[in-house]
N, C-alpha and C positions, 0 to 999 in steps of 0.2 A: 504494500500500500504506500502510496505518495504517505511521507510523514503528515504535512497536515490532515490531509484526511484523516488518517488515523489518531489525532489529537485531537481533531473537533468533534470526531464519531464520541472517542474516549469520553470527550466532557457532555457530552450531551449523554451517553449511557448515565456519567455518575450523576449529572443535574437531574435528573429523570426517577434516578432508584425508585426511590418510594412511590409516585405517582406511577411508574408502572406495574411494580409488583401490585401495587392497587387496581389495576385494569384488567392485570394478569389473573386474580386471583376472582374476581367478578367473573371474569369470560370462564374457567374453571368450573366454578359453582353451575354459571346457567348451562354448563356441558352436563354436568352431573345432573342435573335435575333433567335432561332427556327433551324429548320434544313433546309438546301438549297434548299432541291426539292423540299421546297412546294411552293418557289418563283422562281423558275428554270424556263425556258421558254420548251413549248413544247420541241426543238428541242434538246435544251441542256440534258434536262433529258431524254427524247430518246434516245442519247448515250450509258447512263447510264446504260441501259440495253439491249441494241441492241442484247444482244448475250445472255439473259439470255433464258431459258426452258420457253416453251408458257405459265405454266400456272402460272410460276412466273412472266412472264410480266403483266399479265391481273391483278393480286395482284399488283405486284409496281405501276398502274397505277392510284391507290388509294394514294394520296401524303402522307394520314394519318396511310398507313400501316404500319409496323416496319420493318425495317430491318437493320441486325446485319450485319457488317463489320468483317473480317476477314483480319488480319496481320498477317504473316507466315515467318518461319525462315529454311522452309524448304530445305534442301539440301540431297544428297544423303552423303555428303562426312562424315559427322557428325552422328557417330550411333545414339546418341539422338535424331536426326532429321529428320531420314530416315522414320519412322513411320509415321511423319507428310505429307506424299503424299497421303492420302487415309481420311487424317480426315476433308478438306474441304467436300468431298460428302457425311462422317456421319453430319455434323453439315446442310447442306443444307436442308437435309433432316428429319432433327429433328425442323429445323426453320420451314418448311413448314405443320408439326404434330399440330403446335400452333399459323398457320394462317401467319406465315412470311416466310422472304426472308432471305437467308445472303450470300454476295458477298464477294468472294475473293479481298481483296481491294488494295493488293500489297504485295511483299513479300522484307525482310530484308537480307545482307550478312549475314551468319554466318561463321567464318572459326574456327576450330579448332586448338586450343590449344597446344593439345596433336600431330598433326602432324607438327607443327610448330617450337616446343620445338627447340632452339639450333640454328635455321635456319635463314634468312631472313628478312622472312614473320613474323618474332615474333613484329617484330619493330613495324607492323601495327595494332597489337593484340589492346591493349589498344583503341588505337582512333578508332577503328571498334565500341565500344560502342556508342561515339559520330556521328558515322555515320548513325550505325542503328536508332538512335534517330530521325537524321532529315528523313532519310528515312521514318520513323514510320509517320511522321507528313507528309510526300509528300503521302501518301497513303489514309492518312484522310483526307488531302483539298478539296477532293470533296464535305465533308461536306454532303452525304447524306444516313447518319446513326443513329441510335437511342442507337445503342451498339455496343461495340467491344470485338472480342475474341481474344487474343493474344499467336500465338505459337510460342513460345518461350523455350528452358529450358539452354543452357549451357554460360560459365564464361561472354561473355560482352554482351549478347545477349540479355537475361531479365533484367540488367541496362538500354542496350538500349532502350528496348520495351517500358521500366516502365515509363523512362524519355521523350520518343517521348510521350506517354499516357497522362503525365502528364498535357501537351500542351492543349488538349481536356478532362479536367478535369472534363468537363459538360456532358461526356458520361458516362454510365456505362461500367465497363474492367472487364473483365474476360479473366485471365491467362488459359491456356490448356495445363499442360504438357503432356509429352509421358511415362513418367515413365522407370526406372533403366531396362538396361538387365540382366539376371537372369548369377545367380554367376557364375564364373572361376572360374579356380585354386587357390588355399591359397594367402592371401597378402604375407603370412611370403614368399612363393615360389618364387611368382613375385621378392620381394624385393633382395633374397639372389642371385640370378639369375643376377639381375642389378650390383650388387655387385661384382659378381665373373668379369662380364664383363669390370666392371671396373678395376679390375684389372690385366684383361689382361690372368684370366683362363676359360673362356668360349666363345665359338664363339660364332661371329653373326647369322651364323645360329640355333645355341641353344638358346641366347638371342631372336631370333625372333618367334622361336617354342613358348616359354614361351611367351612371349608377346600376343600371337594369342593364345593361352589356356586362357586366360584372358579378350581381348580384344574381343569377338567372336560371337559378336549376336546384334542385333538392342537393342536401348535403351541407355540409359547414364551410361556412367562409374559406378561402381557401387563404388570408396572411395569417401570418404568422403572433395571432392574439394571444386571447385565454384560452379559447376555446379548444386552441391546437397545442398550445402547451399542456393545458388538461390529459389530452389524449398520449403525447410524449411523457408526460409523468406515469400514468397507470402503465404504463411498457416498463418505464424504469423502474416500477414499485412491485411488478411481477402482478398486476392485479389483472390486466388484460392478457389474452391468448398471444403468445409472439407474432408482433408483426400487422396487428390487426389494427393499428390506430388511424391509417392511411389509404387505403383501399375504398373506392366509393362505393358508394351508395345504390344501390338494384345489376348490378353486376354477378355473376356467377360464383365471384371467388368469396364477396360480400356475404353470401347466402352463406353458402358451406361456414365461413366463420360461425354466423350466426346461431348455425343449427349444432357445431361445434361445440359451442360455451355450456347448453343443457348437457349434453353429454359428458362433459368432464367436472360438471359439476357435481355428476353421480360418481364418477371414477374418484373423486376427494372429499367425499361424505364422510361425516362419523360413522364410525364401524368399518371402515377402508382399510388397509395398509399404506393405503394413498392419502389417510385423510390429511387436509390441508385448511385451517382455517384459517380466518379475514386475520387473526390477531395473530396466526405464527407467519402470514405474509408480509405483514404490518409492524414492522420495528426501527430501532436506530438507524441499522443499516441501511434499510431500503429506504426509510424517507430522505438519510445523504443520498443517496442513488438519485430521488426524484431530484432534490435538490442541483447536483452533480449536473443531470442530463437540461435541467430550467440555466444555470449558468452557462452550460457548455454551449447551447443553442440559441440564447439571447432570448430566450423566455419572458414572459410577462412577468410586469412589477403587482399586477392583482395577486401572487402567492408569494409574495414578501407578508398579505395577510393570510390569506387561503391555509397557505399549508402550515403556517402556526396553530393556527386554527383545526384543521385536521389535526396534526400531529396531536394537541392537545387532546382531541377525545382519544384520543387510543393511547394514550399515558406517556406522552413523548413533548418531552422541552424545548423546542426551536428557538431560538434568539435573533433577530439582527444580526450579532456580530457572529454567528454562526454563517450568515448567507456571507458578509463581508470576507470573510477570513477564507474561505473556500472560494470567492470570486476570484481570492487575491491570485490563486496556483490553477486554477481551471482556466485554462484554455478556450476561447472563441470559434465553434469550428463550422457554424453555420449562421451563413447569412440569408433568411429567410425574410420577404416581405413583412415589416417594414425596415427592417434592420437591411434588407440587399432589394434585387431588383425581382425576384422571380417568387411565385410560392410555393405552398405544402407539396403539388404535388409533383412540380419539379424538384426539391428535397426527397421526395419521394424516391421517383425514380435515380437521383444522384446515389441513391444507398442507404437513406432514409434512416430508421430506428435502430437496424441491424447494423448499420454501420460507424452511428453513433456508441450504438452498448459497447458495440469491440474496442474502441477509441478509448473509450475510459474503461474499462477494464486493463487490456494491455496497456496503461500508463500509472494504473495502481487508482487511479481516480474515484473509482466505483468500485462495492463489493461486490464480490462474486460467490460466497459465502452465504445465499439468502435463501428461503424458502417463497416458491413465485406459486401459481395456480397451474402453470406446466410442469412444475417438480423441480427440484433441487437446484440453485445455481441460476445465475443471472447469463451465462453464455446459452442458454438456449433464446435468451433474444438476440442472438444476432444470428439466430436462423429469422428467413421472410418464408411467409406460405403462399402456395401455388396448388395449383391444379395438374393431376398427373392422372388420365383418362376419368377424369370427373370425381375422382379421390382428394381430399386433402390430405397435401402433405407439408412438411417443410424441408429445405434446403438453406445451406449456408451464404448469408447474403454476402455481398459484394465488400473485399479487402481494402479495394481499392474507390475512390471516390472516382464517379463518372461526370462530375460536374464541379472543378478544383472552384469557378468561382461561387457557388453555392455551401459545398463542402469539404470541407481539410482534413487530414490529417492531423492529430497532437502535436507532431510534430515540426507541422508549417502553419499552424492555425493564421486566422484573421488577426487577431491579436491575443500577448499572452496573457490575458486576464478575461475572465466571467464577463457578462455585460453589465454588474451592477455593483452601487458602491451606498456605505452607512455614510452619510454626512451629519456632523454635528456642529453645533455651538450654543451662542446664546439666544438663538430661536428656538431650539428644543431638535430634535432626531428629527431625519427622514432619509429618506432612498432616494435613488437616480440613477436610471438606467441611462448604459453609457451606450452600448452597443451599438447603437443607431446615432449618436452625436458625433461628429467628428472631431476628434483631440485639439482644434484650434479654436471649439465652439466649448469647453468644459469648462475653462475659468471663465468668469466674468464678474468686474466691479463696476456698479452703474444705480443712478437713485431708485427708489421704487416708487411704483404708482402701484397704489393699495385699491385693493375692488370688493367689497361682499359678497358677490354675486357675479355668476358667469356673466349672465346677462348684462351688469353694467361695462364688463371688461368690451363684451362685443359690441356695445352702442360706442364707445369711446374708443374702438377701431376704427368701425363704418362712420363715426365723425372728425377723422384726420389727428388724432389724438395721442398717438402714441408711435407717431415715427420720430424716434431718437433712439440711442442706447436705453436701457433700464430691464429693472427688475419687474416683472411681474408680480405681485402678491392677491392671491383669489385666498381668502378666510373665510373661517365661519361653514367649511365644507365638511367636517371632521365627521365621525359615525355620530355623536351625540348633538351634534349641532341641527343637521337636516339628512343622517343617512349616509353621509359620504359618498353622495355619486359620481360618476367618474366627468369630467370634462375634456371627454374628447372632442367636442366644439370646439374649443381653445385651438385644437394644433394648426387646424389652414389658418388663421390668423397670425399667430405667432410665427407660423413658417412663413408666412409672405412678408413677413416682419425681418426678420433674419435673411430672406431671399432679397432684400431692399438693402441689406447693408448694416444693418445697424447688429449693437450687441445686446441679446434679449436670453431674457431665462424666465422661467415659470417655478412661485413658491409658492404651496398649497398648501393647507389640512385633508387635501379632497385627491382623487385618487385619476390619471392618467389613463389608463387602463394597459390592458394591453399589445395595445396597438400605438405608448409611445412612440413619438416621431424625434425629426433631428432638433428638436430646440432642448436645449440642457430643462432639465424640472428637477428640482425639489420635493417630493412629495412625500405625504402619509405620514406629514410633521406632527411631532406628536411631543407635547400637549396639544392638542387640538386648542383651537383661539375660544373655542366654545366653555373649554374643560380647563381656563386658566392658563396656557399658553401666550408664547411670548410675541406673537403676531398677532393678537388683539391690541396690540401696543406699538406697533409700526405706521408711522406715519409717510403721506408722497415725501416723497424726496431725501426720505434716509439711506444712506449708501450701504447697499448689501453685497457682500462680495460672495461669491459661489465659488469652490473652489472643487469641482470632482471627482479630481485627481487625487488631492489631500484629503480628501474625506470632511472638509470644513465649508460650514455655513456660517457666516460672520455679519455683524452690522457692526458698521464705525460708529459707536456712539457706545458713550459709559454705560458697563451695567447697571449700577447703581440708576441713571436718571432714563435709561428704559423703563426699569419697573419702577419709578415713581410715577410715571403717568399712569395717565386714567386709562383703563382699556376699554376698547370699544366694545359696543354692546352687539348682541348676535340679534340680528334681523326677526322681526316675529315670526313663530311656527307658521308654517304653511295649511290647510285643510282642503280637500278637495281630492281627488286620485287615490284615496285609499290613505293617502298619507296620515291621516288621523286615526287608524289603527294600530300606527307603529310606535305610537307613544310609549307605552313600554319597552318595545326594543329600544329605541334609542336613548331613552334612562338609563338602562342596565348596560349598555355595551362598553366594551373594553376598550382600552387604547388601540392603536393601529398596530403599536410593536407589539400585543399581545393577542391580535389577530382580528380588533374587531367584533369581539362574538358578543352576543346578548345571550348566551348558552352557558357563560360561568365567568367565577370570579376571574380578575388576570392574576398571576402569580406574583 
């Protein structure tokens, strides 16, 4: 193992002891106590499948038969998701090939990101993870399963799934994505198009044309977000079938995946030699791995929350400077839209997951030591599966990179550091992904003009207002503020800012996504300005210096007569969009560096 790795594995096993052996010794217990329907009363378990297909009843009626649970994230509104209406009757029917059952056992919200941008509905974005989480667990209380398949693929949907999962640790999980829709138009096209519209030389009807040249078929966005990182993580977590995160959507190979997952979900049931549960896939190790493969790829800044957050329900300590300190030795070896110029499924076909796993393994990067849902050891993901006379099988994916400017070898990577760095000072922590900035755009000292609101930032664009150097500061965006949603609005502005010449950065409480672009950002500052932070006390024109490089966030001005001033107050609550139901989440939720959750206290 690369030494750091193996010192930051090390400190995160001892920060962890006791909050795992506590998760450990829960997921035990609910092994011990068995699944419910064998102690179920006739009538109760009658329920259970009152509606199932005759010859599946006569099977459940066997207490000791298998059957696999099915949680679904299905919706029409989400192209990623649209696919998942058809994969409940391949997986039934793949359970019943090898003697079992699998019920649909509840399905999760998913809303969309990308329709939400700028809107409302963004505020509830964030705590939808925490929702889908408990929903995950109201789905499993019946408690009469032996395995779960989880469909799931875009930004808070597979935290949610992972974290409800978590709960039922003593089951085997198996993830099912749907896989990318096959390419659009050029990112460069997309992008320049956003740009023109920004500034006011393209109509909506041209921007919208372009958008739907892009946007235009089932399957997941095809940059390089959350969404895709999601799917890059459950490979490197062992939690997905090798290989399957990339494959689209109503294709052949797609299928056979699919119908795959029920089946091996039987093969690593309790009472197996095989059996494999969600908490012996789910530890130190593999969450550096997800970690590891989110650095190596230029992964989104949404699991600087996400996966503390996971890691927390399954009894595992994430930190900041855990991501800092392993950016600092991992390697850059893909440049995926918006970090390069092409997407997922040009990554794809370059060598894709298979050729990342081998990357960090053969460099000591990642363990190889782990227990996955395909069995022992993380080098069976750098096999990819294929079709061999209509059989799944797999083979050893590609040594070599087939697309050098896409992706590298450890050896000649993009660059020798992660895509992300901790920044500190006397504004309080945040993150900054570097991956997509180019090293002459990371420092910058320039006054700030201070906004509460996305919306005031964007009128004070579109009114000539902010062509000079400066800091951006957008507050008041924190999870307990209004939600924390992301402002991906902000980047065609700020990048037409920076395409003009000037030297600009973005300082938030509020969250980028993941689909940062090239203007340096600050985010997921924490204290939040809501929660007593020290950006409720920044005024236009105080000089903030960004330093990405150094890991430092600075203002020129005395601590001492920073916080003598009065801080500014946070905008009244919102109501309207549902927003006024999350009034409790947003009391309870945690800091950003402690993941954001409304689901427990932060450590």
């Amino acid at each position: 193992m690369h030494p750091v790795t193996a010192e930051v594995t090390a400190r995160i096993v001892e920060r962890s002891r006791a909050s795992r052996a506590d998760y450990l010794a829960r997921m035990a217990a609910a092994r011990e106590a068995g699944v419910a329907r064998g102690k179920l009363s006739c009538a109760n378990w009658a329920h259970a499948f009152a509606a199932s297909a005759e010859g599946d009843k006569q099977r459940m009626r066997d207490p000791s038969a298998p059957n696999i649970g099915i949680v679904s994230a299905y919706n029409d509104m989400l192209s990623a998701h649209q696919p998942y209406e058809r994969f409940p009757d391949v997986i039934r029917k793949a359970a019943r090939e090898v003697g079992a059952t699998a019920q649909y056992a509840g399905g999760v919200p998913a809303m969309c990101d990308g329709v939400t941008q700028g809107r409302p509905g963004m505020e509830l974005s964030l705590f939808s993870r925490d929702v889908i989480a408990m929903a995950t667990a109201v789905a499993l209380t019946h408690d009469a399963f032996d395995g779960v398949l989880m469909l799931g693929i875009c930004d808070k949907i597979v935290p949610g799934l992972f974290m409800g999962a978590a709960a039922f640790g003593h089951l085997p999980v198996i993830f099912v994505p749907g896989g990318p829709m096959t390419s659009g138009i050029s990112n460069a096209e997309k992008a320049r198009v956003r740009a023109l519209y920004a500034e006011g030389k393209a109509t909506r009807e041209q921007l919208l044309d372009s958008e739907m040249k892009s946007y235009h078929g089932p399957g997941t966005c095809t940059f390089y977000g959350t969404a895709n990182s999601n799917q890059m993580m459950m490979e490197m977590t062992g939690l997905h079938l090798p290989g399957a995160a990339f494959v689209s959507p109503n294709t052949p190979l797609r299928d056979a995946l699919t119908a795959a997952a029920p089946k091996r979900a039987v093969e690593i049931r309790d009472g197996t030699n095989a059996y494999t549960p969600f908490s012996a896939v789910v530890d130190e190790k593999s969450l550096v791995n997800a970690l590891a493969g989110l650095l190596a790829t230029g992964g989104s800044t949404n699991h600087t929350l996400h996966l503390i957050a996971m890691a927390r329900l399954a009894g595992v300590l994430l930190t900041w400077e855990d991501f800092d300190d392993l950016s600092k030795v991992t390697p850059l070896i893909a440049r995926v839209y918006p970090n390069g110029s092409e997407d997922v499924n040009a990554f794809h076909a370059a060598g894709g997951m298979a050729f990342v796993t081998r990357q960090l393994l053969d460099a000591g990067l990642a363990h190889e030591d782990v227990a996955t849902v395909a069995g022992p050891g993380l080098r069976r993901y750098q096999q990819e599966p294929f079709l061999d006379g209509g059989q799944l099988v797999w083979r050893e994916g590609t040594a070599v990179s087939l697309n050098r400017d896409l992706l590298r070898p450890v050896d000649d990577p993009f660059q020798s550091e992660g895509g992300l760095r901790l920044v500190s000072g006397p504004l309080g922590r945040g993150v900054v992904k570097t991956s997509a900035v180019k090293a002459e755009h990371r420092t910058i000292e320039a006054p700030a003009r201070v906004f509460d609101s996305q919306e005031a930032l964007l009128a004070a664009f579109k009114a000539g207002e902010l062509n000079r150097d400066l800091v951006v500061v957008v507050r008041f965006q924190g999870p307990r503020a209004n939600g924390m949603p992301e402002l991906h609005s902000l980047t065609p502005p700020l990048g037409v800012l920076l395409d003009r010449g000037f030297k600009v950065a973005l300082v938030t409480d509020g969250r980028m996504s993941g689909a940062s672009g090239k203007v340096p950002a600050a985010i997921h500052m924490t204290p939040e300005a809501a929660d007593g932070g020290a950006l409720a006390r920044v005024r236009d024109g105080d000089i903030i210096r960004l330093d990405a490089e150094a890991g430092r966030l600075d203002i020129r001005l005395d601590p001492a007569e920073l916080m003598a001033r009065e801080p500014a107050l946070a905008p009244p609550g919102q109501a309207g969009f549902g927003r006024e139901l999350f009034g409790l989440m947003r009391a309870a939720a945690g800091p950003a560096d402690a993941g954001a959750c409304a689901l427990f206290e932060a450590a």
